[in-house]
C-alpha positions in Angstrom: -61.7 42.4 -12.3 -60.2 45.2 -14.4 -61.9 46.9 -17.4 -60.2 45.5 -20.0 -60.8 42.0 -19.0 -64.7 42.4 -18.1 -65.2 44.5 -21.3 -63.5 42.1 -23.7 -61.1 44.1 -25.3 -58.6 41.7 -25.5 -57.2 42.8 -28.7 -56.5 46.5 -30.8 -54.6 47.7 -27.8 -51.4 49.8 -29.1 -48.3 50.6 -26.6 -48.0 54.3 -26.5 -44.7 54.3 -24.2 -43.3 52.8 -21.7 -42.0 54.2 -18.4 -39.2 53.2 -15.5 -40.5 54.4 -12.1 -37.5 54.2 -10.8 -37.1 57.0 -13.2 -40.0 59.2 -10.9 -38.3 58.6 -7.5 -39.9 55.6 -6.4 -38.5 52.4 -5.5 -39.8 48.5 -4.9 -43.0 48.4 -2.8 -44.0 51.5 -4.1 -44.1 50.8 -7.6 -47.6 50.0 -9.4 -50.2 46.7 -10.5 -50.7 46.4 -13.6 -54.2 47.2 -14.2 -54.9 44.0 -16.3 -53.9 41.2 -14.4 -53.0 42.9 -10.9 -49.6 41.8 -10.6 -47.8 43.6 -8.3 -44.8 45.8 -8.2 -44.3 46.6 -11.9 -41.4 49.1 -12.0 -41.7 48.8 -16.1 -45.0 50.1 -16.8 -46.3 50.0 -20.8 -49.1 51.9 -20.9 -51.6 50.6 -24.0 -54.5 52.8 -25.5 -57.3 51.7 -27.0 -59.9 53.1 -29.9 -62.8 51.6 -27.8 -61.7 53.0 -24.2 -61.3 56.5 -22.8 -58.1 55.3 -20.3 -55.4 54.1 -20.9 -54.0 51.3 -19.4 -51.1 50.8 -17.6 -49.6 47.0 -17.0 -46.9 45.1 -17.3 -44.5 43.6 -20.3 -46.5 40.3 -20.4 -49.8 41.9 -20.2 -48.7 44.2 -23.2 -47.5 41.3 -25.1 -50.8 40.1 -25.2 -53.0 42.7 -25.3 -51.0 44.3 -28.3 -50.3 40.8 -30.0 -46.8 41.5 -30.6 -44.1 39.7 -28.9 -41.4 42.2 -29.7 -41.6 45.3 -29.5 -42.9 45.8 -25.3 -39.8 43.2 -24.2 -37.4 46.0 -26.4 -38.7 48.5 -25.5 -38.8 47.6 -21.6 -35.1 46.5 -22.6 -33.9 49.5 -23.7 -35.0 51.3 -20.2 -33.5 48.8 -18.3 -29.7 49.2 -20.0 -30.4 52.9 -19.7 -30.9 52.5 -16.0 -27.8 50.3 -15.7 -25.8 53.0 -17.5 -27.5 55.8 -15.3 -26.0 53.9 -12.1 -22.6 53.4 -13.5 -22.4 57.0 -15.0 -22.4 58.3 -11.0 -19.6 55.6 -10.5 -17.3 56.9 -13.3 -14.1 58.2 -12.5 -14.4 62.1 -12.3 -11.7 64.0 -11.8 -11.2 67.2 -9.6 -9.2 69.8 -12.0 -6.9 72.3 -10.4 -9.7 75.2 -10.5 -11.4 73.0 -8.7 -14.0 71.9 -11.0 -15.0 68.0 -11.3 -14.8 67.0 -14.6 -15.1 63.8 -17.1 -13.6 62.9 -20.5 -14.6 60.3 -22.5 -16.0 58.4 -25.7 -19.2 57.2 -26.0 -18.8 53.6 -26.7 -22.2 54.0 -28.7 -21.6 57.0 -31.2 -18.1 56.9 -30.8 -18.6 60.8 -30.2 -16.2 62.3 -27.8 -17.2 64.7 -24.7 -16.0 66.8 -21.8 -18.4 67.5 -19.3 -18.1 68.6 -16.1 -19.3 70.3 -12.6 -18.7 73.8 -11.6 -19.2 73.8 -7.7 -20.2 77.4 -6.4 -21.0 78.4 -2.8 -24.5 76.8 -2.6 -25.1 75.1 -5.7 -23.4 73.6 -8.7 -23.2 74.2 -12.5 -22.6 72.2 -15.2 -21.0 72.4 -18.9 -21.2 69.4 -21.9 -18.5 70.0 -24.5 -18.6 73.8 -25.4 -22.3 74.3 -23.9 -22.5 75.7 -20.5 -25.2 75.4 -18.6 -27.2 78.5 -16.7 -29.6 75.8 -14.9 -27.9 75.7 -11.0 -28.5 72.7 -9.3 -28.4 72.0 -5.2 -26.5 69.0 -5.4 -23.3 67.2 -7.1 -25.1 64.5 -7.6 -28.2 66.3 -9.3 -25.6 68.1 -11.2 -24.1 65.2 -12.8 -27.1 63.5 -13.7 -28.5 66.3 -15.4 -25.3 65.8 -17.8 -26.7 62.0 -18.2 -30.1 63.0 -19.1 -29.0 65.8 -21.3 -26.4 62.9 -23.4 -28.7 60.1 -23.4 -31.5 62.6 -24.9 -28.7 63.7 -27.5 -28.0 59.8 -28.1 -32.1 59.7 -28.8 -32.2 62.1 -31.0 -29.2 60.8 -33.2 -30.3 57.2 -33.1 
């Protein structure tokens, strides 16, 4: 039986974040239990603290539901990683475009903020570059693809911070 159950603290727990493991690299049958009720394979982990405990605890969204007696705010949260995911898959799916100095490049609006951007991939001999708008990058990274989700991250982090 898990801590909190056998201890009784079945109540005062707070969500402190919640995470996507898909996020960290790992993928179905590697994901965790949540540490409340065991259930297996929780790729959306909320992770609760607690006045009375030392740990944290990690579990699922129904688990956090009841731990932290609200009904809201794990299911939105847990909601808002899962539309980020779906746009993270689609962004690699967009329609790039090679340019003529060979660089692979996207324009669009954000259908969000409304905010327009150019961003784009600067291929060199082993490793690429990137630029967002008027920034360009210094960071190199080993692959297209690496390259062109770094340019998600960095966008969805500006999106954050604006929201």
């Amino acid at each position: 039986m898990s801590i909190a159950r056998t201890s009784c603290m079945n109540n005062g727990w707070k969500l402190q974040d919640v995470i996507d493991l898909q996020d960290s690299g790992l993928f179905y049958g590697e994901y965790e239990s949540c540490e409340y009720c065991h259930h297996e394979q929780i790729r959306f982990v909320h992770i609760l603290h607690h006045p009375n405990h030392p740990n944290p605890l990690r579990v699922g969204c129904i688990c956090a539901e009841r731990l932290t007696n609200d009904s809201i705010t794990p299911k939105k949260r847990e909601q808002a990683l899962r539309k980020r995911a779906e746009r993270r898959k689609r962004w690699l799916k967009r329609n790039w475009i090679w340019s003529q100095k060979g660089n692979l490049y996207l324009a669009f609006t954000d259908r969000e903020t409304h905010e327009k951007h150019c961003v784009g991939i600067m291929p060199r001999e082993d490793y690429y570059k990137v630029w967002i708008d008027e920034d360009r990058g210094t960071l190199q990274y080993p692959t297209q693809e690496l390259a062109q989700l770094k340019i998600f991250e960095v966008l969805e982090r500006r999106r954050e911070n604006n929201g």
